[in-house]
C-alpha positions as CSV (number, residue, x, y, z in Angstrom):
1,X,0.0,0.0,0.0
2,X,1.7,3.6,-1.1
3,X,1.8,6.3,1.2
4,X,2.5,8.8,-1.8
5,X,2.5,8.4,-5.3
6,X,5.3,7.3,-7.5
7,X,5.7,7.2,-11.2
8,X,5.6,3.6,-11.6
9,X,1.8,3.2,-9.6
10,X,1.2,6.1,-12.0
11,X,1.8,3.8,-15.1
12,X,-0.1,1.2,-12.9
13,X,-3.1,3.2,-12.6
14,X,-2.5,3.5,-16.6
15,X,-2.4,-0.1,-17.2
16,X,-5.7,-1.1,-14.9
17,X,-7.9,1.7,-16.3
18,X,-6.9,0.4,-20.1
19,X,-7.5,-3.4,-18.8
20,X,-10.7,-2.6,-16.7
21,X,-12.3,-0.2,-19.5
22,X,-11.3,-3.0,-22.3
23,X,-13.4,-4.9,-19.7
24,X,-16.0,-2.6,-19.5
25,X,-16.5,-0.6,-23.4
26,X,-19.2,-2.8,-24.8
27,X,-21.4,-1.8,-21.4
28,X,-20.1,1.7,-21.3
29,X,-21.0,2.3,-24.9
30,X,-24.8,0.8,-25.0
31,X,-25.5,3.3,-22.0
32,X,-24.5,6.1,-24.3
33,X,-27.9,8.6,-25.2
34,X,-26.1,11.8,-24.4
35,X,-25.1,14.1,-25.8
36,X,-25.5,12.1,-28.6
37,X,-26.6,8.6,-29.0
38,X,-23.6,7.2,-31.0
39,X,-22.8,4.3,-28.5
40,X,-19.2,4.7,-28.6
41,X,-18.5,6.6,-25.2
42,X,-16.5,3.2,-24.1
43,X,-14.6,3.0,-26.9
44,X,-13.7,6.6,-27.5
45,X,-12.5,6.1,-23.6
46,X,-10.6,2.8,-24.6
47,X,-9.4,5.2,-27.2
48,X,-8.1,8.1,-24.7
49,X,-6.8,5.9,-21.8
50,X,-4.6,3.6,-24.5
51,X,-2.8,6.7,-25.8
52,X,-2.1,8.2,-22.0
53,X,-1.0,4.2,-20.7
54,X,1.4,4.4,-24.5
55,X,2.9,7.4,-23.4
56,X,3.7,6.7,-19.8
57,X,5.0,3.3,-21.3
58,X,7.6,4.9,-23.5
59,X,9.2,6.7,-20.1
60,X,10.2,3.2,-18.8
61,X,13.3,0.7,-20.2
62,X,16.1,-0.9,-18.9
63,X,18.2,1.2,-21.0
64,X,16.7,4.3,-19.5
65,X,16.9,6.0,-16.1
66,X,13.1,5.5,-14.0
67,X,11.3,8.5,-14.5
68,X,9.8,10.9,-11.7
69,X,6.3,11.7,-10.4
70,X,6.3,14.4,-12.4
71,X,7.4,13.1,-15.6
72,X,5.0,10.2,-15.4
73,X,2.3,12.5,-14.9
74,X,3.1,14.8,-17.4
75,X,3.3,11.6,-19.9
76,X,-0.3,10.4,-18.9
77,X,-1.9,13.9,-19.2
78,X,0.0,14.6,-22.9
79,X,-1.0,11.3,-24.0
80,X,-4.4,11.3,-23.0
81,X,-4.8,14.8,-24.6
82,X,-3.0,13.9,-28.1
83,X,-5.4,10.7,-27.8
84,X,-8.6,11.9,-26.6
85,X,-12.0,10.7,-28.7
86,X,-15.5,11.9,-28.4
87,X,-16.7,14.4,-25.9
88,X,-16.0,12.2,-22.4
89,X,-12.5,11.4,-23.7
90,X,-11.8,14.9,-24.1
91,X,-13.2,16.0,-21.0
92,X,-11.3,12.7,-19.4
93,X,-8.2,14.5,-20.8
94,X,-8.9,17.3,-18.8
95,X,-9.5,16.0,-15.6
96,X,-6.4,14.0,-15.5
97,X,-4.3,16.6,-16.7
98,X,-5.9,18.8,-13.8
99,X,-4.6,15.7,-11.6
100,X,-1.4,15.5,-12.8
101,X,-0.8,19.5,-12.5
102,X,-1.8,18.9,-9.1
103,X,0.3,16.2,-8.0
104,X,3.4,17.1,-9.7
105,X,4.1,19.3,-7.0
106,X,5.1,18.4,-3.5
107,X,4.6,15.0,-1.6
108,X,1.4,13.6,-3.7
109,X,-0.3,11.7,-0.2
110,X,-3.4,11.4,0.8
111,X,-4.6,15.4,1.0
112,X,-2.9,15.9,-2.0
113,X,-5.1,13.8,-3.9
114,X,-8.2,15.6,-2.4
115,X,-6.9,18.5,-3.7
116,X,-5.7,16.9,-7.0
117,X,-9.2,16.0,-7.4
118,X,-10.9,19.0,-7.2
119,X,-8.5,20.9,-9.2
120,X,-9.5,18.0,-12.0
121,X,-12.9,18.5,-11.3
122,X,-13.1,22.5,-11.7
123,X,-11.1,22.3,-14.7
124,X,-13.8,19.7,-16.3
125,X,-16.3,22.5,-15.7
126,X,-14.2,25.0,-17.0
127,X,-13.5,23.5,-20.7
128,X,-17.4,22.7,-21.1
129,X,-18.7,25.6,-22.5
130,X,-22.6,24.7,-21.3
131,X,-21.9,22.0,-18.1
132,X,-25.0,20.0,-17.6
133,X,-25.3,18.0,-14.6
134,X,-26.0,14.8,-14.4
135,X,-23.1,14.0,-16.7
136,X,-19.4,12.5,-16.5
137,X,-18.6,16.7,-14.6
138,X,-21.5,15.5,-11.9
139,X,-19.5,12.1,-10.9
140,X,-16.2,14.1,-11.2
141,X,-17.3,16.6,-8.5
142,X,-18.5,14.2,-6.4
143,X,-16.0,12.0,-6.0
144,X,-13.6,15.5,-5.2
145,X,-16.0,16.9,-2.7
146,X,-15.5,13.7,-0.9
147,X,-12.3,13.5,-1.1
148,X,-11.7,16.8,0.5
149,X,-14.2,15.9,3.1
150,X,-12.3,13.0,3.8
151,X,-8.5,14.9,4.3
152,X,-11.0,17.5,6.6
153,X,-11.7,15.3,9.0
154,X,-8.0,13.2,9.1
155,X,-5.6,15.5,7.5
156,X,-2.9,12.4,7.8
157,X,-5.7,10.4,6.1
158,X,-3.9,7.8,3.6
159,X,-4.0,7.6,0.4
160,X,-5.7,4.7,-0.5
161,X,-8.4,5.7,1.9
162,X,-9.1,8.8,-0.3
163,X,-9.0,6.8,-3.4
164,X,-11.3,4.4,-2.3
165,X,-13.7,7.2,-0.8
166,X,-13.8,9.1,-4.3
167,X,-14.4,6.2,-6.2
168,X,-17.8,4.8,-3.8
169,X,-18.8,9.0,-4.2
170,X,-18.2,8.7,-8.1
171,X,-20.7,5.6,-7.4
172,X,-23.2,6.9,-5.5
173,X,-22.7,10.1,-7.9
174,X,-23.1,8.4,-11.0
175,X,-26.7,6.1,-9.9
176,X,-28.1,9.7,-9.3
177,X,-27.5,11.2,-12.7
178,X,-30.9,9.2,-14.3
179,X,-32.3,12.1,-11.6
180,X,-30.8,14.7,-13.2
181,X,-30.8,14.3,-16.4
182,X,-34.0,13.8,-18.0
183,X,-32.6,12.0,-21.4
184,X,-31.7,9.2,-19.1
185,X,-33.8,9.1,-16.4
186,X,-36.4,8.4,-20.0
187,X,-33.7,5.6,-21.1
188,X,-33.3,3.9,-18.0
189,X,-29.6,4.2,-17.8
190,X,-26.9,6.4,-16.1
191,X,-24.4,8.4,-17.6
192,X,-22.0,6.4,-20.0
193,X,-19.1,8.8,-19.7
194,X,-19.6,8.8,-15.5
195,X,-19.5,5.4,-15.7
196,X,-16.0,5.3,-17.6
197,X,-14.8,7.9,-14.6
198,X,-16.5,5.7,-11.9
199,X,-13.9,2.8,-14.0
200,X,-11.1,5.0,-14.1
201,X,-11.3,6.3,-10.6
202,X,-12.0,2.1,-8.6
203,X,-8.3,1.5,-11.4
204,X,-7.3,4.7,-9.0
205,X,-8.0,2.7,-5.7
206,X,-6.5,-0.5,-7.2
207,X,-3.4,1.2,-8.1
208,X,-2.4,2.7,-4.4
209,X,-4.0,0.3,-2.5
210,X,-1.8,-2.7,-3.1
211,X,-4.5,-5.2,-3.6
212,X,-5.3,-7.3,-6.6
213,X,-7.4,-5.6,-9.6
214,X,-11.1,-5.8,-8.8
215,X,-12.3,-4.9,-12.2
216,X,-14.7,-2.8,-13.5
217,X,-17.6,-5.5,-13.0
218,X,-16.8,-6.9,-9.8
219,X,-16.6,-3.5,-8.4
220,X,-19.6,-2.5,-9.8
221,X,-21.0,-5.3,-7.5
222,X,-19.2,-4.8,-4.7
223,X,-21.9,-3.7,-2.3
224,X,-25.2,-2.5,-2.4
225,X,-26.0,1.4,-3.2
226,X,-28.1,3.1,-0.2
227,X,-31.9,2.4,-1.6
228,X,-32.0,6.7,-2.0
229,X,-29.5,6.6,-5.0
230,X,-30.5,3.4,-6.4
231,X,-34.2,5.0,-7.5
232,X,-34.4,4.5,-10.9
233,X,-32.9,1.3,-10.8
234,X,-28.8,1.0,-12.6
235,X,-29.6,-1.3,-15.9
236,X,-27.5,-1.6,-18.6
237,X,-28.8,0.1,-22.0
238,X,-30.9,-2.5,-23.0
239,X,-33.9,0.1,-23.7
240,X,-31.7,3.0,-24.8
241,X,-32.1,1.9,-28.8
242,X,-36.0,3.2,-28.1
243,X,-34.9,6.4,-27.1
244,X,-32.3,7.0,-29.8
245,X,-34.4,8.5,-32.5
246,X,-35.7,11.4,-29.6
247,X,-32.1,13.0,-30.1
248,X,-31.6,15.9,-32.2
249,X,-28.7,18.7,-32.9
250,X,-25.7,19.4,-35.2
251,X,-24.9,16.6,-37.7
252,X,-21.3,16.4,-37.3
253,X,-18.6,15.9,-34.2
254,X,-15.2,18.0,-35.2
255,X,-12.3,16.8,-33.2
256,X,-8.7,18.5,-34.0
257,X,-5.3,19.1,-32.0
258,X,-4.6,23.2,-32.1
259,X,-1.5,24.6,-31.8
260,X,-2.2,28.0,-30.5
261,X,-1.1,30.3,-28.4
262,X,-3.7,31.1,-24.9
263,X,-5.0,34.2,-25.9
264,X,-6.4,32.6,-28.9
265,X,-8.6,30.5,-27.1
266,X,-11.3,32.9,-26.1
267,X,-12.1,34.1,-29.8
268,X,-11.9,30.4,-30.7
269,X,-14.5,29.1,-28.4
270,X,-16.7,32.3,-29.2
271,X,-16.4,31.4,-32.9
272,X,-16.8,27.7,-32.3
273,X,-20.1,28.4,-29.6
274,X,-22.1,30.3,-32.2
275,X,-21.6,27.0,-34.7
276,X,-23.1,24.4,-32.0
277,X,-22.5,22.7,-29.1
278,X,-20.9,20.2,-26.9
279,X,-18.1,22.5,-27.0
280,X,-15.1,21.3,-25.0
281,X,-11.7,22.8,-25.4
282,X,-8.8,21.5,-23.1
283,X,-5.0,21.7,-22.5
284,X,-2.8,23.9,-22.6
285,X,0.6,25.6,-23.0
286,X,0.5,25.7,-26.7
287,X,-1.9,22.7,-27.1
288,X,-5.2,22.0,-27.3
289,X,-7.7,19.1,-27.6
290,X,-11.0,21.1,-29.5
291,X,-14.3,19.2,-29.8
292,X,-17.1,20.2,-30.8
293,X,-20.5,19.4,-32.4
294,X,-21.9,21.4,-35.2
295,X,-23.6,21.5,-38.8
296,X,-21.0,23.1,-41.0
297,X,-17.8,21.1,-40.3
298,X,-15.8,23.6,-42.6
299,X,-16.6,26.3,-40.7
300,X,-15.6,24.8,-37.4
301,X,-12.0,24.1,-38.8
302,X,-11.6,26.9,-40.6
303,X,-12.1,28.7,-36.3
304,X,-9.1,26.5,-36.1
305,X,-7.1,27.9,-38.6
306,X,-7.9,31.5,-38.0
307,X,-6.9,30.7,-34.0
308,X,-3.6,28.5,-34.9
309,X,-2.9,25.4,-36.5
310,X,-5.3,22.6,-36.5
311,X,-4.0,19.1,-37.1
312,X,-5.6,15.2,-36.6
313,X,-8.7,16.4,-37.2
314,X,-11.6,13.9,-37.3
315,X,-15.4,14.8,-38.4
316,X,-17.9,12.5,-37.8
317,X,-21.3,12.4,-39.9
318,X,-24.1,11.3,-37.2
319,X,-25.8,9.8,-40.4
320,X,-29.0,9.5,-38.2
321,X,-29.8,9.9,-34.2
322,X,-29.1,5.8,-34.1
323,X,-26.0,5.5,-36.4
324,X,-23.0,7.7,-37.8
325,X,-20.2,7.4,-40.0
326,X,-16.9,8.7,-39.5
327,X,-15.5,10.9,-42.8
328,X,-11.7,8.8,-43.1
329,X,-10.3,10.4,-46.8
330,X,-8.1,7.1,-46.4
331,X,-11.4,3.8,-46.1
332,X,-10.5,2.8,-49.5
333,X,-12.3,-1.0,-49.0
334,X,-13.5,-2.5,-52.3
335,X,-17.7,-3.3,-51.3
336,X,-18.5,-6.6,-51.2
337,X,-14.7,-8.0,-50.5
338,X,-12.9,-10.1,-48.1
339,X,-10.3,-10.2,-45.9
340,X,-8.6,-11.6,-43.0
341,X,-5.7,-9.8,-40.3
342,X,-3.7,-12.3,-38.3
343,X,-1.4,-10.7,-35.8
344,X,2.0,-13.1,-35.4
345,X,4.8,-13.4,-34.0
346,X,7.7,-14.3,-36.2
347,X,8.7,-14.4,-39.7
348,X,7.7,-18.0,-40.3
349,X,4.8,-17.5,-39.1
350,X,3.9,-14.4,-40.8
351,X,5.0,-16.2,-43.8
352,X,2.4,-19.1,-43.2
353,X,-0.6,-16.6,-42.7
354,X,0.3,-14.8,-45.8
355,X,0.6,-17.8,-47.9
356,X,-2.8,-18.3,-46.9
357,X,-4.1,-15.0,-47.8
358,X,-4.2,-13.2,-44.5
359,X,-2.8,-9.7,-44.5
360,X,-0.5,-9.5,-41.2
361,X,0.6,-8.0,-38.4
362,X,3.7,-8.5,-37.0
363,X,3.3,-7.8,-33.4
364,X,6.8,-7.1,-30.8
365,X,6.3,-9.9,-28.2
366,X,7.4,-7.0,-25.4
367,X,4.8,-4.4,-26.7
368,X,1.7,-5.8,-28.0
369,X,-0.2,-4.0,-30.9
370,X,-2.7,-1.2,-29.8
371,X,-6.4,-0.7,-31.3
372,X,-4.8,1.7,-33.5
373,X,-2.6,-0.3,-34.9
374,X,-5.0,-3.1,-35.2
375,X,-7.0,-0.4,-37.0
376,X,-4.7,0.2,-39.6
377,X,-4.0,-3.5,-40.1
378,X,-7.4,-3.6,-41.4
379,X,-7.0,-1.0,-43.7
380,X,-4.4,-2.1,-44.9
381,X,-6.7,-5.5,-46.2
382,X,-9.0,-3.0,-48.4
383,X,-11.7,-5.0,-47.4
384,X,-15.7,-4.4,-47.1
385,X,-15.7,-7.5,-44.6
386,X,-12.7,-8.2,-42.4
387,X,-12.0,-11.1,-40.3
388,X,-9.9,-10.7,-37.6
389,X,-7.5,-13.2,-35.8
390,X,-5.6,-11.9,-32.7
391,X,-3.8,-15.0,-31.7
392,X,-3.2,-14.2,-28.5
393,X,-5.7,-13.5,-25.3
394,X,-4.6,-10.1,-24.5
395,X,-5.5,-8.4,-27.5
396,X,-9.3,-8.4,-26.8
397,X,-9.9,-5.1,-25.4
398,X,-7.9,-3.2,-28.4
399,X,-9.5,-5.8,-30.6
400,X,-12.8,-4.6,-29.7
401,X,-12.1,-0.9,-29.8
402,X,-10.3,-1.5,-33.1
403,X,-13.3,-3.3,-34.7
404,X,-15.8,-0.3,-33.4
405,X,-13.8,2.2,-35.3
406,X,-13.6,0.4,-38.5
407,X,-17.6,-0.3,-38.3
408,X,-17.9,3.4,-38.3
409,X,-16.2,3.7,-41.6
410,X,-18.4,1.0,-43.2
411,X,-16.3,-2.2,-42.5
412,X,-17.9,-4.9,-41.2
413,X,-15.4,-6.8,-38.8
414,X,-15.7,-10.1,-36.9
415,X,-13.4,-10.6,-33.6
416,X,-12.3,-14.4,-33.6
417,X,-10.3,-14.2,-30.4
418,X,-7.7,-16.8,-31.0
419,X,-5.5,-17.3,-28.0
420,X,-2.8,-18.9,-30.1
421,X,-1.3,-19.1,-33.6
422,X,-2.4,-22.5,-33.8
423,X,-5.9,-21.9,-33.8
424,X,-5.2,-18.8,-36.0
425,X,-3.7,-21.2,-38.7
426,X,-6.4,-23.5,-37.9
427,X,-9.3,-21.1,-38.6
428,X,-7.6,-19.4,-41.6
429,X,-7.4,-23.7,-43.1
430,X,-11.4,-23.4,-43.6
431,X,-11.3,-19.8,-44.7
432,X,-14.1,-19.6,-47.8
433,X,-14.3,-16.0,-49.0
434,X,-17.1,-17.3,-51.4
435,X,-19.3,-18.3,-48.3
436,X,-21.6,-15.6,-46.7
437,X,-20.0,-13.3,-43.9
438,X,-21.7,-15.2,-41.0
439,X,-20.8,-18.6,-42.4
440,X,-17.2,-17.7,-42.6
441,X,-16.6,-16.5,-39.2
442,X,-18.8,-19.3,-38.1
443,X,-16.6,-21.9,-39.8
444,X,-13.7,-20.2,-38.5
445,X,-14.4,-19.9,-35.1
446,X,-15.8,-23.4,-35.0
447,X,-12.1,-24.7,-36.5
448,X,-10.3,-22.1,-33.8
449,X,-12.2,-23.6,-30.8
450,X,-11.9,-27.0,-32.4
451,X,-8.1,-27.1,-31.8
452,X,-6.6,-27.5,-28.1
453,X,-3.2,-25.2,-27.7
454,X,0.2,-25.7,-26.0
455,X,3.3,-23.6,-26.0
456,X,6.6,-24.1,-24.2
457,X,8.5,-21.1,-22.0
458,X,11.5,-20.8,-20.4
459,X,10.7,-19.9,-16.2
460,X,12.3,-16.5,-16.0
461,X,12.7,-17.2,-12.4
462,X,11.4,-18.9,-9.5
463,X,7.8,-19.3,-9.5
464,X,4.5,-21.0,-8.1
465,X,2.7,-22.3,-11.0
466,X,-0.4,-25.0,-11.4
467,X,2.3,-27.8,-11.6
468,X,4.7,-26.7,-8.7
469,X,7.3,-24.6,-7.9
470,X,9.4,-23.7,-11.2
471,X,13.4,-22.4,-11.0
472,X,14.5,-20.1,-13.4
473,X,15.7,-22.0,-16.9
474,X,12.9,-24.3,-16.5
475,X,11.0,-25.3,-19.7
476,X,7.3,-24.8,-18.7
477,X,4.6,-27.1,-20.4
478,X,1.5,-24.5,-20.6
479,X,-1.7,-26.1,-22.0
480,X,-4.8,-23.7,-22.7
481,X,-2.6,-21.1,-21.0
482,X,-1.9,-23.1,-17.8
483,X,1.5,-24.7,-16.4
484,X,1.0,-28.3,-16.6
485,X,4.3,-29.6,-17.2
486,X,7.7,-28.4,-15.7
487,X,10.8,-30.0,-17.3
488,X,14.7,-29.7,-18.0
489,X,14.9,-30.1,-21.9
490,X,12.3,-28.6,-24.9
491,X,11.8,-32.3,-26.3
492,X,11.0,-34.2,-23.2
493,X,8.7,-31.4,-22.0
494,X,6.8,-31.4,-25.3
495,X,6.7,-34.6,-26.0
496,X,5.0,-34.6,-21.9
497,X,3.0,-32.4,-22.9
498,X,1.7,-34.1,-26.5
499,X,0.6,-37.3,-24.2
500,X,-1.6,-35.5,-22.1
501,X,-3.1,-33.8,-25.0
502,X,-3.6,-36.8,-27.0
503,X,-5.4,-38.3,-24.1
504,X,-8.4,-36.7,-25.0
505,X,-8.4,-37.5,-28.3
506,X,-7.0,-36.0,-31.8
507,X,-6.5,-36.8,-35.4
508,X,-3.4,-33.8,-36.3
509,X,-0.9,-32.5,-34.1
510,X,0.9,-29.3,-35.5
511,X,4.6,-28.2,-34.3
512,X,5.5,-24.8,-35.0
513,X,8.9,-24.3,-33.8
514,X,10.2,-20.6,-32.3
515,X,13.5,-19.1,-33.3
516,X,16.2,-20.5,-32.2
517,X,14.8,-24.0,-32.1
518,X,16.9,-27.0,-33.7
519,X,15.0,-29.3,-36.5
520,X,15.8,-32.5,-34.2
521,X,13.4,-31.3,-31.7
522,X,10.8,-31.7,-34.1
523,X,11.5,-35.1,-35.4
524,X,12.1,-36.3,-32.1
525,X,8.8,-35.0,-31.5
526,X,7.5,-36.4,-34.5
527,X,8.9,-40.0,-33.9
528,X,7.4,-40.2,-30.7
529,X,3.5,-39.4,-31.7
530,X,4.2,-41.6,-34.6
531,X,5.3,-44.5,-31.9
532,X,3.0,-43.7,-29.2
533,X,-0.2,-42.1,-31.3
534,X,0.0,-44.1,-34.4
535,X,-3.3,-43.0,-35.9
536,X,-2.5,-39.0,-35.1
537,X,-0.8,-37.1,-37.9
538,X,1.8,-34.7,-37.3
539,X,3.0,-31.2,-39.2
540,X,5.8,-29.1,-38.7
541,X,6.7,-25.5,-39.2
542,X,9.2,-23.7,-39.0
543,X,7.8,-20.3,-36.5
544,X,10.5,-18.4,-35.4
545,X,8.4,-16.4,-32.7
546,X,11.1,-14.9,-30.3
547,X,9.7,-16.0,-27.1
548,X,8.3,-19.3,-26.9
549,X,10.3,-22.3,-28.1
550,X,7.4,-24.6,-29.4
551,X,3.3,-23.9,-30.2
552,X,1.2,-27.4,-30.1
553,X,-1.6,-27.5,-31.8
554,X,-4.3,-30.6,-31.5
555,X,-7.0,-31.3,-33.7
């Protein structure tokens, strides 16, 4: 449990908000009716949090000295303001940058994170040109009106103890905003950026506290709300499509980074006010994050230019109160065509999925790919209808937020969360572009889930696993993601491993050796199923993934 902050709970805090809104998005974006009902509140979050966890990443290294407080902070604030999306990821921008001005001064304890959150909170209000309450600025003030009232009463109160009290305020806060805001009080559902705060704030609590991640959905859970701020009942949006077509207001969302000096900004937000609303302008010292919502698009950026220099701008067509279209000069799919994106590890590999027609990612085994890079891999197919194979467990959450923004620029895209290569090569075997959409990813997913997985590791370290204590060098046996085996050698291990596989049944086995790995290994490998399974077939390819030594695949 911290006593102050440090930079590396700071990336921490980073890492659980990205995890626990990945875990979250799909909720988060079905509450969203206001201000516009879009449904992409969760993602746009996703979208903000990844960019400020990428940027606090790049501060750490072993070839690089640990960063401070301060640094970290300023990281998280700069990358959640080059990456903020929609309305609540702008205004998210904002209130962690008014944290991180906060804290980057003095010890940042417990009283300092009162005060950090109340700075965040009248910041909020201040780059909202109209505040309504009721909205993501409600939960935000809450949870900083408790946390001061908390450092009143113990002004050596800990840290954790004010984290945990902001976040069960953002709670209570955000059950109450159906109460004050009549759009979804009418949809039965509270507010969907509030809701991504009440996330980000528990991934707060998390951080400092020391104890394992509850999540988004267990906290949620946790304990009951008083019966006063349950009234009208929390529900997911399950009614909001009913209340979609009520919405009205501009046609387009104009987001774009500004260069520009400050006294630019009050002319700017003049300009931009009389051309529509949701206006939220954040940052500062030279940079700003503009968003607004309007019916001439032009007009909006050309208040950019006359204030400064306007770049990554994004204008989105809401094509109808229940659907929109982003405007991307570079969607270039061909309608009606098919592709598949397989993210791999290794050039054999990527050589295996290309021969079979997948477009690929290559993916660094210490960084995995983010949404936006997951986005641009399916671009890069110039496909209508995308399949997508992520090959690995952890990809989900940018998976999903990848595949939202690609369905906003008319690309249908279906998620087959492969957890290894394996099942990626296995689903890409029954890959029939002639077949329907559906059928396809049907037939694919059916082959994926069909196939049982195995890798070997090397223990970097001693270790508890599933199968005993491990010592570092030790070649771990990991079936379905578990430690089942630990051995000395790669071929004994695997060959371990194949048996108890095999036990259940199979009719293939597929090797695909990492880099490194000598051929003997597999036709040791291959001798023994041949001996010991002599009505199993085996394959072997060559892989050359960095990490792992040997992927199993049984069919």
């Amino acid at each position: 449990m911290l006593d102050t902050l440090d930079a590396p709970a700071v990336r921490t805090w980073c890492r659980l908000s990205l995890a626990a809104l990945g875990e979250a998005r799909e909720e988060i974006d079905a509450l969203n009716v206001y201000p516009v009902p879009d449904g992409d509140t969760g993602t746009n979050l996703y979208l903000t949090v990844e960019s400020a966890a990428e940027e606090v990443d790049g501060l750490f290294g072993a070839d690089r000295a640990a960063p401070s407080l301060p640094q970290a902070l300023r990281a998280m604030a700069h990358g959640a303001l080059l990456g903020a999306r929609g309305n609540s990821g702008v205004i998210l921008a904002q209130l962690l940058r008014g944290v991180a001005a906060a804290l980057s001064v003095g010890p940042a304890d417990g009283p300092a994170l009162g005060r950090a959150l109340r700075r965040a909170a009248d910041a909020g209000y201040e780059a909202v040109a109209k505040p309504v309450e009721g909205t993501v600025l409600t939960v935000a003030a809450a949870a900083a009106e408790a946390a001061e009232a908390v450092t009143r009463l113990d002004p050596g109160v800990a840290l954790s103890a004010v984290a945990e009290t902001a976040y069960e305020a953002a709670r209570v806060a955000l059950a109450r905003t159906p109460l004050l805001l009549e759009v979804l009080g009418r949809a039965g559902v509270v507010d969907a950026g509030g809701r991504g705060l009440v996330t980000v704030l528990g991934a707060l609590a998390d951080a400092v506290s020391g104890h394992t991640p509850m999540g988004p959905l267990a906290r949620a859970g946790k304990d009951p709300l008083p019966a006063w701020a349950a009234e009208p009942a929390l529900s997911h949006a399950s009614h909001a499509d009913a209340h979609l077509a009520e919405a009205g207001g501009p046609g387009y969302e104009v987001i774009y980074l500004l260069d520009a000096a400050d006294d630019a900004l009050p002319a700017l937000r003049a300009a931009l006010a009389a051309l529509g609303d949701s206006l939220v302008v954040v940052g500062g010292e030279g940079l700003w994050n503009v968003h607004v919502h309007v019916d001439d698009p032009g007009a909006a950026v050309e208040a950019g230019i006359e204030a400064g220099r306007p770049h990554r701008i994004r204008i989105t067509h809401f094509a109808s109160a229940a659907a929109s279209a982003a405007v991307n000069p570079d969607a270039d799919a061909a309608p009606g065509s098919r592709g598949v994106v397989s993210v791999v590890h290794g050039e054999g590999l990527a050589g295996l999925c290309a021969a079979a027609g997948a477009t690929v990612l290559h993916a660094d085994p210490d960084h995995p790919p983010s949404s936006t890079e997951l986005a641009s891999a399916i671009r890069r197919s110039h496909a209508s209808e995308v399949v997508l194979l992520l090959n690995d467990a952890e990809l989900r959450a940018a998976a999903g937020a990848a595949a939202e923004q690609l369905r906003k620029e008319g690309v249908r895209v279906a998620v087959i969360p492969t957890r290894s290569p394996v099942q990626g090569l296995a689903a890409l075997a029954v890959h029939e572009p002639a077949r329907r959409f559906d059928e396809d990813v049907v037939a694919m997913t059916s082959a994926a889930g069909a196939t049982r997985y195995a890798e070997l590791a090397v223990a970097e370290g001693e270790s508890w696993t599933m199968a005993g204590v491990c010592q570092a060098g030790d070649v771990l046996g990991l079936i379905d993601g578990d430690v089942a085996v630990i051995g000395s050698g790669t071929g004994e291990t695997a060959a371990v491993v194949l048996d108890r596989m095999l036990a259940a049944g199979g009719e293939m086995v597929t090797l695909i050796l990492g880099e490194g790995v000598p051929d003997e290994v597999a036709e040791q490998l291959t001798a023994h199923v041949r001996r010991a399974h002599p009505v199993v077939d085996t394959v072997v390819y060559r892989g050359g993934q960095p990490l792992l030594p040997l992927l199993i695949g049984v069919e």
